[in-house]
Legacy VTK file of the C-alpha trace (Angstrom):
# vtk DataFile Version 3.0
C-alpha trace
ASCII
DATASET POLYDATA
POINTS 105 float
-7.196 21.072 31.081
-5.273 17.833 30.028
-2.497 18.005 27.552
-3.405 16.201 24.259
-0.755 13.847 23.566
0.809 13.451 20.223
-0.061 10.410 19.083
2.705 7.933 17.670
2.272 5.947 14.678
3.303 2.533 14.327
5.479 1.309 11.849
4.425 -1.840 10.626
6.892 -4.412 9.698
8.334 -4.405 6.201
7.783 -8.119 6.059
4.124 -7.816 6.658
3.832 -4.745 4.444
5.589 -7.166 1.686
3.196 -10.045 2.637
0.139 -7.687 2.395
1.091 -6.547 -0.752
1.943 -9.773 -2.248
-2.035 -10.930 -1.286
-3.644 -7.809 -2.909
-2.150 -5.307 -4.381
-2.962 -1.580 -2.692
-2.964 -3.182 0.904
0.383 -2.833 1.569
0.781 1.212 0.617
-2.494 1.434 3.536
-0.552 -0.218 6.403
2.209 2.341 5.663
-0.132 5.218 5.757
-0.142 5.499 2.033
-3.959 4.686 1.660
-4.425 7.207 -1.422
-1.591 5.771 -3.520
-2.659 1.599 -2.563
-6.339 2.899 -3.426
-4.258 4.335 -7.016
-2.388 1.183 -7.314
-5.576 -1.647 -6.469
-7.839 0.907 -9.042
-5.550 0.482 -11.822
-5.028 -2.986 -11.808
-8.088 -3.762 -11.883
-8.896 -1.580 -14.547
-5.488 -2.729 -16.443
-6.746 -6.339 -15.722
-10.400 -5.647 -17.469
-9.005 -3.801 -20.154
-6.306 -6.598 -21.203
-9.113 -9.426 -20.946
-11.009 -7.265 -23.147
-8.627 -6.965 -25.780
-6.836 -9.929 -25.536
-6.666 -13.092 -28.222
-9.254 -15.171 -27.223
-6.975 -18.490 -26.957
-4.602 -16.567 -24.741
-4.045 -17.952 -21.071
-4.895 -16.856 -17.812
-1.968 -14.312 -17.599
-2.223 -13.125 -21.116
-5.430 -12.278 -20.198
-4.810 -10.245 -17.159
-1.685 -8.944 -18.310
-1.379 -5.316 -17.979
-3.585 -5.631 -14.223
-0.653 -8.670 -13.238
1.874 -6.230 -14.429
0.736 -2.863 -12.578
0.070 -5.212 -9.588
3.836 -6.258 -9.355
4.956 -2.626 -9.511
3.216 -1.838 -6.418
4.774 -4.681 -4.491
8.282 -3.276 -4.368
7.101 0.593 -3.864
4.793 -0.688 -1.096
7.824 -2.387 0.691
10.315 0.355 -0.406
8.293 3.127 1.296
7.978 0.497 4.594
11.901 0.252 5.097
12.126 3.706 4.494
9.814 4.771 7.013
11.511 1.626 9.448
14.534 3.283 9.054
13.505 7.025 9.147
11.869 6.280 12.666
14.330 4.272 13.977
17.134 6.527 12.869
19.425 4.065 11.304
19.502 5.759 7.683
22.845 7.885 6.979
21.479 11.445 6.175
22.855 13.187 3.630
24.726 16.423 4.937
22.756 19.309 4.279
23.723 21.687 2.072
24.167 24.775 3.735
26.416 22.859 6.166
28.928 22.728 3.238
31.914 24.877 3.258
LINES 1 106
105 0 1 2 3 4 5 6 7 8 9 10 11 12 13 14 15 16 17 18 19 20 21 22 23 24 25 26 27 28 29 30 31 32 33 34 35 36 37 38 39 40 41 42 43 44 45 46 47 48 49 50 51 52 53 54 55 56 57 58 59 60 61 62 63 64 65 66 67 68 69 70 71 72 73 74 75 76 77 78 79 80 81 82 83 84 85 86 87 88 89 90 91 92 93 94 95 96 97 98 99 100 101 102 103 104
């Protein structure tokens, strides 16, 4: 019998992962692996965005009317390129560790 091998997962680019996310929000958190939290963040602004047009003055603008989906959508853009350097730098071993503490006199 054949040895499975462990499979290893790319780590996209954090670039990309900020350009993805900057096109639609969620997309980003999926090409980090984070498909359940992009899914979270793409549900919710669209749901902030429906709910703000609903309930917004009727002469407001474009962004007025879209506010709270605009404004859930540019919180996942940092997370979603936060959790790509982090995962750059876990793999590639470049992040200073903390000492663990046990190790501590």
């Amino acid at each position: 019998m054949h040895a499975k091998k462990p499979m290893i997962a790319l780590q996209p680019n954090p670039r990309l992962v900020l350009a993805a996310a900057l096109l639609m929000p969620g997309v980003g958190h999926v090409l980090v692996g984070r498909a359940r939290r992009g899914l979270g963040f793409a549900s919710f602004t669209l749901v902030g965005a429906w709910l703000t047009t609903k309930f917004a003055a009727s002469d407001a603008d474009v962004v007025g009317r879209h506010a709270a989906g605009l404004f859930v959508w540019a919180l996942s853009i940092p997370d979603a390129y936060r959790s790509a350097r982090m995962r750059a730098e876990g793999s590639s071993g470049s992040a200073a560790s903390p000492p663990a503490a046990d190790a501590m006199p």
